[in-house]
PDB file with one MODEL, atoms N, CA, C and O in Angstrom:
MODEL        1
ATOM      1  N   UNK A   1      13.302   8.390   3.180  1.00  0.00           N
ATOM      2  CA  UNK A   1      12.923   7.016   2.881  1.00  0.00           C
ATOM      3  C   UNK A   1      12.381   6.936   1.463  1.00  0.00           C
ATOM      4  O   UNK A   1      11.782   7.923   1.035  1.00  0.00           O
ATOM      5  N   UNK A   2      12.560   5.641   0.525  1.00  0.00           N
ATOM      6  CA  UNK A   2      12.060   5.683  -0.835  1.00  0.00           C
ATOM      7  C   UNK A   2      10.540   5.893  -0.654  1.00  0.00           C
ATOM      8  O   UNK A   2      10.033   6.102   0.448  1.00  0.00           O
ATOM      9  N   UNK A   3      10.014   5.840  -1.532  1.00  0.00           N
ATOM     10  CA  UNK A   3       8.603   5.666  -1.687  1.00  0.00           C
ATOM     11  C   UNK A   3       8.159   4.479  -2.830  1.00  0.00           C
ATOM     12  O   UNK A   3       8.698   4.521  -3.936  1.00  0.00           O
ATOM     13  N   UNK A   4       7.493   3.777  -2.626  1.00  0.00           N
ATOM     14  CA  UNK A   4       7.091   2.339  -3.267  1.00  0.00           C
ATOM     15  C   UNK A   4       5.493   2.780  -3.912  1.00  0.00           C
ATOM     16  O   UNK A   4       4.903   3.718  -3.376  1.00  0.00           O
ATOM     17  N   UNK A   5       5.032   2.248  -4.758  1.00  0.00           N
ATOM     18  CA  UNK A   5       3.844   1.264  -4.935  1.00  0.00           C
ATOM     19  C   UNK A   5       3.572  -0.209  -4.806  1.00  0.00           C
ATOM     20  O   UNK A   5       4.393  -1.051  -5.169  1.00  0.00           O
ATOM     21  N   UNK A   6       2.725  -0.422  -4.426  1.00  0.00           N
ATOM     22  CA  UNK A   6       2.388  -1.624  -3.739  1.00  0.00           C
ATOM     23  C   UNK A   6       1.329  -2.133  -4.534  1.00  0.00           C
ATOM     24  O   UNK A   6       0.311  -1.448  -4.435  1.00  0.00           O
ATOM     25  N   UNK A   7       1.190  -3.634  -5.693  1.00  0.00           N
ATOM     26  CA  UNK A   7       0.207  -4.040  -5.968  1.00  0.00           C
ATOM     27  C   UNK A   7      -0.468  -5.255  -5.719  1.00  0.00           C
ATOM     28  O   UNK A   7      -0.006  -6.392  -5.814  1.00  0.00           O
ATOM     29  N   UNK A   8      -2.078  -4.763  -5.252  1.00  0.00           N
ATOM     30  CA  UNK A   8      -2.153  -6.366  -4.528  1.00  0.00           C
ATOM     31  C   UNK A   8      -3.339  -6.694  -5.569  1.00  0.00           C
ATOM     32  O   UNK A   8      -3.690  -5.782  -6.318  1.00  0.00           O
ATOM     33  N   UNK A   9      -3.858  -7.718  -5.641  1.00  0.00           N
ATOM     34  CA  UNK A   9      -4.774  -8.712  -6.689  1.00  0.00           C
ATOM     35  C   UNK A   9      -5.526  -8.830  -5.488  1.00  0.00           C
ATOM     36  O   UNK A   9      -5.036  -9.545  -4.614  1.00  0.00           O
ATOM     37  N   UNK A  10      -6.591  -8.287  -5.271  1.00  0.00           N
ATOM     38  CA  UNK A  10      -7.710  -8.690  -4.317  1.00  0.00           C
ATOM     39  C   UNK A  10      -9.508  -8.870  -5.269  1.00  0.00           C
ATOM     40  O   UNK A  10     -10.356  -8.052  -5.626  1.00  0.00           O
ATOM     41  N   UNK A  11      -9.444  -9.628  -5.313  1.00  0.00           N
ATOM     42  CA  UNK A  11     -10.778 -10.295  -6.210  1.00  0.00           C
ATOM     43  C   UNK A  11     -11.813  -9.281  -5.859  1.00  0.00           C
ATOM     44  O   UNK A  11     -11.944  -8.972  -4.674  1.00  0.00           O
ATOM     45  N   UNK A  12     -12.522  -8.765  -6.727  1.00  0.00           N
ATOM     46  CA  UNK A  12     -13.644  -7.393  -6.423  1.00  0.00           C
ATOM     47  C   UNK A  12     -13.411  -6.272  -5.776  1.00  0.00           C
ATOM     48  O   UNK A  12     -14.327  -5.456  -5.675  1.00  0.00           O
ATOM     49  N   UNK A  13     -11.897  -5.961  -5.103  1.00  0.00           N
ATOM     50  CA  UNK A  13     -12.426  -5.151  -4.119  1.00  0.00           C
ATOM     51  C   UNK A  13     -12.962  -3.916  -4.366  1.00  0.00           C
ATOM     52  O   UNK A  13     -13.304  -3.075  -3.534  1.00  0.00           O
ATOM     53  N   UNK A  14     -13.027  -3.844  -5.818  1.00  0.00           N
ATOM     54  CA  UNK A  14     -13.981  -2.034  -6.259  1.00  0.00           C
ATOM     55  C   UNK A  14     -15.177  -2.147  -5.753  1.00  0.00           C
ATOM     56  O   UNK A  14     -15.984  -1.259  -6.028  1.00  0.00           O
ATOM     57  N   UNK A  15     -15.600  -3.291  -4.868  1.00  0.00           N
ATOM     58  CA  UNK A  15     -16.896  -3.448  -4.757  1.00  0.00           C
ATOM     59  C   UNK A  15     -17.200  -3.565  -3.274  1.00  0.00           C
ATOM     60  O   UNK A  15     -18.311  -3.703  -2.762  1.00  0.00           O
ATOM     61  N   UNK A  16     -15.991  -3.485  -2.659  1.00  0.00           N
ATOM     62  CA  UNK A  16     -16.237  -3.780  -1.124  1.00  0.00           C
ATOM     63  C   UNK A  16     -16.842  -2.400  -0.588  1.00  0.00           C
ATOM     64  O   UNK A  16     -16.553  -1.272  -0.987  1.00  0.00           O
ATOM     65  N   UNK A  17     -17.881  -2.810   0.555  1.00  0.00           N
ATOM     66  CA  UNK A  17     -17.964  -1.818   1.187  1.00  0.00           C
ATOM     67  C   UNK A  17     -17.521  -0.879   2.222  1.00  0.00           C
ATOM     68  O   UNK A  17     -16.754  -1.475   2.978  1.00  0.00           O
ATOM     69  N   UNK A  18     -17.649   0.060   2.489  1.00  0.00           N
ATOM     70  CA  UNK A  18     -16.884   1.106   3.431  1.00  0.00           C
ATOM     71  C   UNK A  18     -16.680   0.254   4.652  1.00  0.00           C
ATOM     72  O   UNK A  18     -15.566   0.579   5.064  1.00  0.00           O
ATOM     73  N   UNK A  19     -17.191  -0.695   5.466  1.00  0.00           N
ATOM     74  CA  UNK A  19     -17.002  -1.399   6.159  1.00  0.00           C
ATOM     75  C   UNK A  19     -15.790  -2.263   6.291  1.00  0.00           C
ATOM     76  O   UNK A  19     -14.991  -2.334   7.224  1.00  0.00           O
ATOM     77  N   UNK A  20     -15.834  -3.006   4.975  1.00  0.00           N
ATOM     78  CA  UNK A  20     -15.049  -3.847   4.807  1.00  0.00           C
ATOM     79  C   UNK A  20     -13.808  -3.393   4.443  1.00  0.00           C
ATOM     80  O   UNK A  20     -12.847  -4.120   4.696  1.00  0.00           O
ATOM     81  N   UNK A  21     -13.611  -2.211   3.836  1.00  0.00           N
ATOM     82  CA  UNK A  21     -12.457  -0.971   3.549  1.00  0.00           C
ATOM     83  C   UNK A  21     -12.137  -0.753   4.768  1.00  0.00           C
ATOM     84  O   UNK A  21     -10.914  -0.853   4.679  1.00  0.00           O
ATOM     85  N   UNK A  22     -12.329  -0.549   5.733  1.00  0.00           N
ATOM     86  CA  UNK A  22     -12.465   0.451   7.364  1.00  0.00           C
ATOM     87  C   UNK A  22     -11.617  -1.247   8.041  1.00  0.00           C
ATOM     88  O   UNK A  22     -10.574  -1.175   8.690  1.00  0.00           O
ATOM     89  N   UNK A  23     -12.123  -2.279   7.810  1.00  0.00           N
ATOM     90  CA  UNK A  23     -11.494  -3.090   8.366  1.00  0.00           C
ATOM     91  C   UNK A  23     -10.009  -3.566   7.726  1.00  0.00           C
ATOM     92  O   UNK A  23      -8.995  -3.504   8.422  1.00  0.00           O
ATOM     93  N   UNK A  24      -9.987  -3.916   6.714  1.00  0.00           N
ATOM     94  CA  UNK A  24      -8.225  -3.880   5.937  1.00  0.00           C
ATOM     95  C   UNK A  24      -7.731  -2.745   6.211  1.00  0.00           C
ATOM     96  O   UNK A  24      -6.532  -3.019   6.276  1.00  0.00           O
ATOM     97  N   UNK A  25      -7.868  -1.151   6.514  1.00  0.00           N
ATOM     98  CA  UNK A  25      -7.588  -0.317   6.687  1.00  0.00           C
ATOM     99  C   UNK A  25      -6.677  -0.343   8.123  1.00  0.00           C
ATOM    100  O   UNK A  25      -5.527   0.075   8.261  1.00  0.00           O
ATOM    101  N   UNK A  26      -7.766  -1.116   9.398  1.00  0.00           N
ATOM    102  CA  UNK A  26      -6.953  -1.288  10.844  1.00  0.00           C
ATOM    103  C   UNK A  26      -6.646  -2.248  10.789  1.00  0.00           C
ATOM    104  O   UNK A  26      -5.968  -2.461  11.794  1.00  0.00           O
ATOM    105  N   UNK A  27      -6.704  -3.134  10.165  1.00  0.00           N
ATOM    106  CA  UNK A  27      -5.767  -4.527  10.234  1.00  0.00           C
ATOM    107  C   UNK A  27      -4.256  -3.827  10.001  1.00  0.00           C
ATOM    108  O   UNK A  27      -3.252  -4.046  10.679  1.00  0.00           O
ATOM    109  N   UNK A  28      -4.366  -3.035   8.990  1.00  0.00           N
ATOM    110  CA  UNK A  28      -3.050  -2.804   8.003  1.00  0.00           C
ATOM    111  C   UNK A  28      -2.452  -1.540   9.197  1.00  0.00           C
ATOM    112  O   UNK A  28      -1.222  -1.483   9.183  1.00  0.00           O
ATOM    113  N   UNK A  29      -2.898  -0.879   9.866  1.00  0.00           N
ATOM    114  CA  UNK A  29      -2.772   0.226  10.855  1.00  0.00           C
ATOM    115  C   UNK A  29      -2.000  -0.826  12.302  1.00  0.00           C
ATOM    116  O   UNK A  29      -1.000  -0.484  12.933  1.00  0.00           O
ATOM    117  N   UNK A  30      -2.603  -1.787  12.473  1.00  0.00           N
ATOM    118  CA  UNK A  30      -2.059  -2.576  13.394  1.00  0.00           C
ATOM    119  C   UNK A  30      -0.963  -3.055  13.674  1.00  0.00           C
ATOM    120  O   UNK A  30      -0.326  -3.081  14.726  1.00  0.00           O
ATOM    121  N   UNK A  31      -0.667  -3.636  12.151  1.00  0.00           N
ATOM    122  CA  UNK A  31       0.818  -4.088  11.506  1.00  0.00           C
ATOM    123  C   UNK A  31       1.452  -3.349  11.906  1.00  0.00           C
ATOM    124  O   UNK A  31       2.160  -3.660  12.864  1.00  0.00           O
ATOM    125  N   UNK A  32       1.515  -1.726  11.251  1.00  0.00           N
ATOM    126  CA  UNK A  32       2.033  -0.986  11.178  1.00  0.00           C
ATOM    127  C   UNK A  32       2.534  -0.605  12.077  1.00  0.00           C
ATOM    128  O   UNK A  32       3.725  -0.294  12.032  1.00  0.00           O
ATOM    129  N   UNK A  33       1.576  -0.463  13.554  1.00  0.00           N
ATOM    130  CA  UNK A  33       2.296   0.080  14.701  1.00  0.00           C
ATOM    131  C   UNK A  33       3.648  -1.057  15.289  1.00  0.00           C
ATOM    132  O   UNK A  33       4.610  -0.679  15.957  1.00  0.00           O
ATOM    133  N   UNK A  34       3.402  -2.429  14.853  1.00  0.00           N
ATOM    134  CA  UNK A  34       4.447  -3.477  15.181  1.00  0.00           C
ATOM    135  C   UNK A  34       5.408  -3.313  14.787  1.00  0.00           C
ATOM    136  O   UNK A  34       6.358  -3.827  15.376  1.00  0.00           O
ATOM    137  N   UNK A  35       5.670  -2.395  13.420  1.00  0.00           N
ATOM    138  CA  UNK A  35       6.551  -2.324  12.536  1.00  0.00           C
ATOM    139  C   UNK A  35       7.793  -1.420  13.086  1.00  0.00           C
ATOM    140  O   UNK A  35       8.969  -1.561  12.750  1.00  0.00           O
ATOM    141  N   UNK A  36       7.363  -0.627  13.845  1.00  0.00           N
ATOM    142  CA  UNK A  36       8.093   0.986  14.038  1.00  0.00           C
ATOM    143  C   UNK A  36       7.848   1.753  12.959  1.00  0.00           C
ATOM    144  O   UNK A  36       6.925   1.883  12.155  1.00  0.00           O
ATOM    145  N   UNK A  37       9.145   2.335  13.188  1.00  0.00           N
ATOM    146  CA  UNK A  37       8.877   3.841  11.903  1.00  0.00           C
ATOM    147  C   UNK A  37       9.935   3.966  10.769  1.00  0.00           C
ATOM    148  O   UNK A  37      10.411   5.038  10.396  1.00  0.00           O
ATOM    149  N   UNK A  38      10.278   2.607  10.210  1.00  0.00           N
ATOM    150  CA  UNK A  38      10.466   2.029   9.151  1.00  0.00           C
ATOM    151  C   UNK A  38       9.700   1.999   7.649  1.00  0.00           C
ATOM    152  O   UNK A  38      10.100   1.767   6.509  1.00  0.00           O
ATOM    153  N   UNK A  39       8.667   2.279   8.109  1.00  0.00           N
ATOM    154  CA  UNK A  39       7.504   2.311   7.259  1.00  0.00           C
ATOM    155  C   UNK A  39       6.350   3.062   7.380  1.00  0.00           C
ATOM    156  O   UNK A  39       5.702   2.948   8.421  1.00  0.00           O
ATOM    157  N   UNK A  40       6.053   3.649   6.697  1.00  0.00           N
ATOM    158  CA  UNK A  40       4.654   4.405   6.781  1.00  0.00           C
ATOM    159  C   UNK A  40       3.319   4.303   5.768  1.00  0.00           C
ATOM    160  O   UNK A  40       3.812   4.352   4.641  1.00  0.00           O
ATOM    161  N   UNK A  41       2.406   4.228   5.684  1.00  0.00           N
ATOM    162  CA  UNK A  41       1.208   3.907   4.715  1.00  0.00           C
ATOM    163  C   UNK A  41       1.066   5.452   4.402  1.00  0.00           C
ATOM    164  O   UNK A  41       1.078   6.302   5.293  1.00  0.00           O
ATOM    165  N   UNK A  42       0.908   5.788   2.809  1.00  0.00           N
ATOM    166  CA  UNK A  42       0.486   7.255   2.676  1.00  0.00           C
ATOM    167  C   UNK A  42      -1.092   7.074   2.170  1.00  0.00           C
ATOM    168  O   UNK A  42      -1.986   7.654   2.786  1.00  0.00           O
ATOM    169  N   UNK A  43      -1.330   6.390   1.225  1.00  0.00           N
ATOM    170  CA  UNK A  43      -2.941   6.018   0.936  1.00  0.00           C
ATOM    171  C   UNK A  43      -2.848   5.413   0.249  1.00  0.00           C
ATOM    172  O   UNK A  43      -1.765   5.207  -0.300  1.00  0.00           O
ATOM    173  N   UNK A  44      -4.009   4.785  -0.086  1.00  0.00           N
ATOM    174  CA  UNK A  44      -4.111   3.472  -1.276  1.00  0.00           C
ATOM    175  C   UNK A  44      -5.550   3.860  -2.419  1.00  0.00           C
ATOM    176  O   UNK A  44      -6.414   4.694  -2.148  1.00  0.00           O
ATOM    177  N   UNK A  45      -5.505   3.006  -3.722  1.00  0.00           N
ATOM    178  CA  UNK A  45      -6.711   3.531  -4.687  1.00  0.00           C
ATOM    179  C   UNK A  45      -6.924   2.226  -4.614  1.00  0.00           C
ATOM    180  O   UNK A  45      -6.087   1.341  -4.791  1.00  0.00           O
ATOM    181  N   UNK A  46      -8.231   2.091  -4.311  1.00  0.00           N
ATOM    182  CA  UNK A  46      -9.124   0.818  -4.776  1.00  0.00           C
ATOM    183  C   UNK A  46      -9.491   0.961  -6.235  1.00  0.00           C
ATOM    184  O   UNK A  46      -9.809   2.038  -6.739  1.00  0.00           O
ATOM    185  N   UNK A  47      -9.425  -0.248  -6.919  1.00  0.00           N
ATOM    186  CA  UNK A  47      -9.667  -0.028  -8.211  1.00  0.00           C
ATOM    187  C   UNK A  47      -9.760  -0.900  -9.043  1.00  0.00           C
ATOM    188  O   UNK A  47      -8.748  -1.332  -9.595  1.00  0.00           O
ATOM    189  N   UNK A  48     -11.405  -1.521  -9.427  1.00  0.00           N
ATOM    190  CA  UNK A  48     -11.769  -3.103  -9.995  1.00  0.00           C
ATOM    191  C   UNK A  48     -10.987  -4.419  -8.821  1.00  0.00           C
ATOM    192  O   UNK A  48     -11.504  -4.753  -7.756  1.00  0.00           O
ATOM    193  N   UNK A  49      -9.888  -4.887  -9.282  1.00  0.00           N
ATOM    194  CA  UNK A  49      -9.435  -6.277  -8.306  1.00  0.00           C
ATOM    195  C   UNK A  49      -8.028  -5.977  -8.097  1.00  0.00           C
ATOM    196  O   UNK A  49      -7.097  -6.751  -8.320  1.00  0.00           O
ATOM    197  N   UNK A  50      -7.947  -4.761  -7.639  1.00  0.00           N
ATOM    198  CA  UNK A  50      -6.640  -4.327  -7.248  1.00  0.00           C
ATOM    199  C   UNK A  50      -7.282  -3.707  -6.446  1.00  0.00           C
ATOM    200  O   UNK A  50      -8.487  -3.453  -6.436  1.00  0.00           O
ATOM    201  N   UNK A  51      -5.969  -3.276  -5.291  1.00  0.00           N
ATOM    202  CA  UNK A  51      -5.595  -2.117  -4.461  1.00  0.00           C
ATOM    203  C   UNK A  51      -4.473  -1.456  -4.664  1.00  0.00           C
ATOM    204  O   UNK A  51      -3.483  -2.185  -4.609  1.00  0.00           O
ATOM    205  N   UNK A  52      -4.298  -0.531  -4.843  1.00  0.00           N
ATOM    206  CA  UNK A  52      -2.761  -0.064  -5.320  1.00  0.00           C
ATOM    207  C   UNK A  52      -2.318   0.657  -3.976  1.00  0.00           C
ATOM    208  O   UNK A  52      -3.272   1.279  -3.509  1.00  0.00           O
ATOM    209  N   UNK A  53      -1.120   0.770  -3.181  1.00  0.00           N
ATOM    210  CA  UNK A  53      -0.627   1.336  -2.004  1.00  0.00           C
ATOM    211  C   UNK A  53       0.316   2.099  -1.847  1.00  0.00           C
ATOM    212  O   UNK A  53       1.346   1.426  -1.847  1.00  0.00           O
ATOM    213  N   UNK A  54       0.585   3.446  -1.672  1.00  0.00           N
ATOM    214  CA  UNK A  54       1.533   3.914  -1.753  1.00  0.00           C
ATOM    215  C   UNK A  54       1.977   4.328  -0.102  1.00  0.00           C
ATOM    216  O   UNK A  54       1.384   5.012   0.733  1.00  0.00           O
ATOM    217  N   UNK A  55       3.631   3.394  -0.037  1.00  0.00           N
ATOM    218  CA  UNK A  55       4.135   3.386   0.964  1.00  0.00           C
ATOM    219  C   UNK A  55       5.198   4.587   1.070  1.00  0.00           C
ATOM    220  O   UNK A  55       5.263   5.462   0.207  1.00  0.00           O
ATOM    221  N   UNK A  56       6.164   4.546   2.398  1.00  0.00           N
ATOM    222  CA  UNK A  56       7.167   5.636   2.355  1.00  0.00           C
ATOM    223  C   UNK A  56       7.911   4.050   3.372  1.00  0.00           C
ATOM    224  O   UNK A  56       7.106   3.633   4.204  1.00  0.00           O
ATOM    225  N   UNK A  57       9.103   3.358   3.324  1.00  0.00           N
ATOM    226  CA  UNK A  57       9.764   2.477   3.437  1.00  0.00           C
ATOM    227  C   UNK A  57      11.133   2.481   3.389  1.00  0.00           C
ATOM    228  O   UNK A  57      11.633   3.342   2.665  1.00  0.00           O
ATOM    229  N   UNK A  58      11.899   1.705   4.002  1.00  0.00           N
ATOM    230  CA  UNK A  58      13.436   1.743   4.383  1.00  0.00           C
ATOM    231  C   UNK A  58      13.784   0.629   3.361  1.00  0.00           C
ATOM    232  O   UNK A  58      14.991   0.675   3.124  1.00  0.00           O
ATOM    233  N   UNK A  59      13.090  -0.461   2.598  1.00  0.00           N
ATOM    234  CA  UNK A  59      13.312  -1.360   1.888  1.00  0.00           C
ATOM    235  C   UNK A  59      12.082  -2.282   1.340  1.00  0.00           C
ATOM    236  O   UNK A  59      10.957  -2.229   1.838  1.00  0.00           O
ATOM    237  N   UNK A  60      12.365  -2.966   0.467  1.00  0.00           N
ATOM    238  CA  UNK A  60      11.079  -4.004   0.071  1.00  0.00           C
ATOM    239  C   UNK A  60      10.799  -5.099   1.104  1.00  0.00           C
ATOM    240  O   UNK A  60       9.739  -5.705   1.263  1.00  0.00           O
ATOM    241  N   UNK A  61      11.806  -5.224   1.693  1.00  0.00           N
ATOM    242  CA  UNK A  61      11.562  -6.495   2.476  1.00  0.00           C
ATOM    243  C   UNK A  61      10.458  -6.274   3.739  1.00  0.00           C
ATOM    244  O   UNK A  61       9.600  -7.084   4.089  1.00  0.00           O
ATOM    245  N   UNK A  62      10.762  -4.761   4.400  1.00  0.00           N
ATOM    246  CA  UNK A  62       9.673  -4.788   5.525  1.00  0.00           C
ATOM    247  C   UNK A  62       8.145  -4.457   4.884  1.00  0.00           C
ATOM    248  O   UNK A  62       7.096  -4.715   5.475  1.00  0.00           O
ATOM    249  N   UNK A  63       8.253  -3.753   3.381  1.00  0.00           N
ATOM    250  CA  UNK A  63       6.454  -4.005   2.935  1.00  0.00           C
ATOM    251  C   UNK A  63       6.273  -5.519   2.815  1.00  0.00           C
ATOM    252  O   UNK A  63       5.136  -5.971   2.951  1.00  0.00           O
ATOM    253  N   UNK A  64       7.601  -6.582   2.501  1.00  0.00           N
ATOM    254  CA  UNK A  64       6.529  -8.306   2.263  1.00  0.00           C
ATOM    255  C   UNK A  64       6.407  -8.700   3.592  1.00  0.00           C
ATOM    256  O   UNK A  64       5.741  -9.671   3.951  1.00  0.00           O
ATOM    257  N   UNK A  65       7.067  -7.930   4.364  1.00  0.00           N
ATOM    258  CA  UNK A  65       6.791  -8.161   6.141  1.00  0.00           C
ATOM    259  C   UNK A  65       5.242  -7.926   6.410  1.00  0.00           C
ATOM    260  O   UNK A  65       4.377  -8.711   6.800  1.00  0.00           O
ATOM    261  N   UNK A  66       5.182  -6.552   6.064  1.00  0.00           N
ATOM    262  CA  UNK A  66       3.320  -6.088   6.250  1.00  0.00           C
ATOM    263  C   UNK A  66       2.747  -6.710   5.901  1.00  0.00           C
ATOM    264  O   UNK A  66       1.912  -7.020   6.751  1.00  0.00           O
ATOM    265  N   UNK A  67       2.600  -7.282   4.874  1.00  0.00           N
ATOM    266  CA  UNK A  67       1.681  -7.870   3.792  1.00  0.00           C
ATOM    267  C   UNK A  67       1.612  -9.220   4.596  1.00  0.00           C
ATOM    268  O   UNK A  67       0.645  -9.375   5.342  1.00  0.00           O
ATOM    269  N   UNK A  68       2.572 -10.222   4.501  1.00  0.00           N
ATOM    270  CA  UNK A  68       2.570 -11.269   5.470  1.00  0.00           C
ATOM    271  C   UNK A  68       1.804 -10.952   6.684  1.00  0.00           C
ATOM    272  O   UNK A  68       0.694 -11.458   6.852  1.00  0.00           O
ATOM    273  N   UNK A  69       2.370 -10.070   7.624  1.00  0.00           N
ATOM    274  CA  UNK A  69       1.834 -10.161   9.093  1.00  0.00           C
ATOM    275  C   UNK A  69       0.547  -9.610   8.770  1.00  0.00           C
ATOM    276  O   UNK A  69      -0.198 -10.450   9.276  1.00  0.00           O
ATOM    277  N   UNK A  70      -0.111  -8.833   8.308  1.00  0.00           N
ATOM    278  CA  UNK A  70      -1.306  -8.260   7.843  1.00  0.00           C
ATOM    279  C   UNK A  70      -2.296  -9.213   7.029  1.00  0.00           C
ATOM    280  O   UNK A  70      -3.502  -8.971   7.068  1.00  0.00           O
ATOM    281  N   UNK A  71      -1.841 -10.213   6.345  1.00  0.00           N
ATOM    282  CA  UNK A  71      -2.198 -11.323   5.436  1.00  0.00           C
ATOM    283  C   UNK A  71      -3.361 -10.963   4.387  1.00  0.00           C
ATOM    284  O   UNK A  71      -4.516 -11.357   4.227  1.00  0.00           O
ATOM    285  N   UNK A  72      -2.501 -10.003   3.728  1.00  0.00           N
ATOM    286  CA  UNK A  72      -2.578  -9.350   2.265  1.00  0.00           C
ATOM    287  C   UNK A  72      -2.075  -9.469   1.141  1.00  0.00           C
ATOM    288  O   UNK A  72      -0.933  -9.799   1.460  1.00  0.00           O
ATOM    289  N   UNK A  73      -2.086  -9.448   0.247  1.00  0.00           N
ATOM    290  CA  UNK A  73      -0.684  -9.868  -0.826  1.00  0.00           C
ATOM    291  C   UNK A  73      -0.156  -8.864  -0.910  1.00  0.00           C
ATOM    292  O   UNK A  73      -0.643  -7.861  -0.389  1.00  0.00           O
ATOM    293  N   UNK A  74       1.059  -8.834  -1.629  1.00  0.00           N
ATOM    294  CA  UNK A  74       2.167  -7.490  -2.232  1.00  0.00           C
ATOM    295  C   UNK A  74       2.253  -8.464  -3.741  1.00  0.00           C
ATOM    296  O   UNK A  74       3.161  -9.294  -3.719  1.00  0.00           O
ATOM    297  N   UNK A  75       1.699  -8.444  -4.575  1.00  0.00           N
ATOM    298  CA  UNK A  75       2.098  -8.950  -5.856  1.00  0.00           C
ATOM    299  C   UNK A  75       2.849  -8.628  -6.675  1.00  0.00           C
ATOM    300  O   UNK A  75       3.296  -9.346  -7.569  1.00  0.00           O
ATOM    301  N   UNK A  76       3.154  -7.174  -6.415  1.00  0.00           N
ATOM    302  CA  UNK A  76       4.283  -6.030  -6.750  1.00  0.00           C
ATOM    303  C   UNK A  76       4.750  -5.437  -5.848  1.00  0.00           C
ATOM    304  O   UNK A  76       4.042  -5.255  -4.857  1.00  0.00           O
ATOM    305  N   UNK A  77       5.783  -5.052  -5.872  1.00  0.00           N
ATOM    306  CA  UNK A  77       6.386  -3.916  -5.492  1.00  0.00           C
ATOM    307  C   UNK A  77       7.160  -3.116  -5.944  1.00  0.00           C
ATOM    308  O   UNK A  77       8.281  -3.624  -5.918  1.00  0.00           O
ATOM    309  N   UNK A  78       7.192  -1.718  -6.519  1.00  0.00           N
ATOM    310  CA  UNK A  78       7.928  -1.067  -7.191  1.00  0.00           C
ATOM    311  C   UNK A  78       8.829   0.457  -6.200  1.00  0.00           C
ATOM    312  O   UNK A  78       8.534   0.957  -5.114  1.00  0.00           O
ATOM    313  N   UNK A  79       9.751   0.730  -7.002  1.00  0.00           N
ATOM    314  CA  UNK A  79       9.991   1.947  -5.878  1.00  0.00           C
ATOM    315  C   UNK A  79       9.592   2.975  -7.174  1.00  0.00           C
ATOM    316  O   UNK A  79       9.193   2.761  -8.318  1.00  0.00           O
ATOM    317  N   UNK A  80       9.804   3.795  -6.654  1.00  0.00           N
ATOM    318  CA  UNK A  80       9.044   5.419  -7.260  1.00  0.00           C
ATOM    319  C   UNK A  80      10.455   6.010  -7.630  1.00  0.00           C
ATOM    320  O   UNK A  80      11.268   6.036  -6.706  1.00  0.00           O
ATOM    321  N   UNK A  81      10.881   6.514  -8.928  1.00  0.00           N
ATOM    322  CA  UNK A  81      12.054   6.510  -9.000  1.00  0.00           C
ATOM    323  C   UNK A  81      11.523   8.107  -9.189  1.00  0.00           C
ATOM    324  O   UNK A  81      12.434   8.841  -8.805  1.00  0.00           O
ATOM    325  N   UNK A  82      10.397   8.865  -9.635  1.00  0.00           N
ATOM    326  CA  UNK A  82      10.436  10.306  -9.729  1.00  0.00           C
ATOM    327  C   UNK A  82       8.487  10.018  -9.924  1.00  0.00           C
ATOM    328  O   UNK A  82       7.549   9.303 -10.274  1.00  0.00           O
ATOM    329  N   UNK A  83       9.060  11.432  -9.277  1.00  0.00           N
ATOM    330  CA  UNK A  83       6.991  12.139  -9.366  1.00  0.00           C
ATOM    331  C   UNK A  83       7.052  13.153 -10.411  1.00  0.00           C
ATOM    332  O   UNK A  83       7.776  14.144 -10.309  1.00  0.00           O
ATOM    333  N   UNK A  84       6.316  12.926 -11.398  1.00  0.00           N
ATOM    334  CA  UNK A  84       5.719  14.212 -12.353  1.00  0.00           C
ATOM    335  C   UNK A  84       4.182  14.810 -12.516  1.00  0.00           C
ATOM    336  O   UNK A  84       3.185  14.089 -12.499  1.00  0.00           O
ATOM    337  N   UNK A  85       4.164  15.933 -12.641  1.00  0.00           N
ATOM    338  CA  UNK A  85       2.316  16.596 -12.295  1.00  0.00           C
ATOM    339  C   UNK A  85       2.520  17.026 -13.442  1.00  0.00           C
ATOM    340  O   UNK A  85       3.547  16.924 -14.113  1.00  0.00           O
ATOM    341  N   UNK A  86       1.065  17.761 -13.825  1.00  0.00           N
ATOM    342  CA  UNK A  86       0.814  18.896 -14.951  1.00  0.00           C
ATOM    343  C   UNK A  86       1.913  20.268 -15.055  1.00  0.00           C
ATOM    344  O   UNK A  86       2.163  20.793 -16.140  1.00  0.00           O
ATOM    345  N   UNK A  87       2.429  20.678 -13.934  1.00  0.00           N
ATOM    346  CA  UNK A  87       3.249  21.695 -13.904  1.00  0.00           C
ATOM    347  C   UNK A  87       4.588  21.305 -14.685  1.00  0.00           C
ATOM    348  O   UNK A  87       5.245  22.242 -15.138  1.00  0.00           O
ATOM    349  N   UNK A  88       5.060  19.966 -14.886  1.00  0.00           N
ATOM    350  CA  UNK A  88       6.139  19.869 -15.472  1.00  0.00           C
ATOM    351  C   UNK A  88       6.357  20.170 -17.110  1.00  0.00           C
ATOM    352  O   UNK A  88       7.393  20.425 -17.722  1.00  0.00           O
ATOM    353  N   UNK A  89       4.844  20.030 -17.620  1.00  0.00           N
ATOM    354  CA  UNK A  89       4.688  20.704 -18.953  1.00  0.00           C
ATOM    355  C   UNK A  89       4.732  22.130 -18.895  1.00  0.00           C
ATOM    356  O   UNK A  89       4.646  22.682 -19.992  1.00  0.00           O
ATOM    357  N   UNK A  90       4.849  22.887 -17.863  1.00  0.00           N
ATOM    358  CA  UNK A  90       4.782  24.414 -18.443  1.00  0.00           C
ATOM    359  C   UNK A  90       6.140  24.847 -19.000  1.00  0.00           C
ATOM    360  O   UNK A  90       6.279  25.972 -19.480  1.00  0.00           O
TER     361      UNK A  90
ENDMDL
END
């Protein structure tokens, strides 16, 4: 399956607390189980008024599915066309 980033515009959330993280977390877990196995959540970076998400997905259309049924934004969506680390400089 490709792998995506996912960008959503969520006003403060560098500031939310573990609580409030823990709850978008099973909202978004909930979806997910509705979804099948079309899609998978690998983790996300909170960061100032973003969340950034990195999915594993059969297409873009079932992440604006999540996002909808979950009632989150997807303001982006990109696919991951290659991964590079520090090892690729040696």
């Amino acid at each position: 399956m490709p792998k995506f980033i996912i960008e959503r515009e969520i006003p403060q959330a560098g500031s939310f607390d573990i609580k409030h993280l823990k709850e978008i977390s099973k909202k978004s877990k909930e979806v997910l189980c509705t979804l099948g196995t079309d899609i998978q959540w690998i983790h996300s970076y909170v960061a100032g008024d973003k969340i950034y998400c990195i999915y594993m997905a059969k297409d873009k259309e079932i992440l604006f599915e999540h996002a909808r049924l979950g009632g989150f934004p997807a303001n982006s969506i990109t696919e991951v066309s290659n991964i590079i680390d520090p090892e690729w400089g040696e």
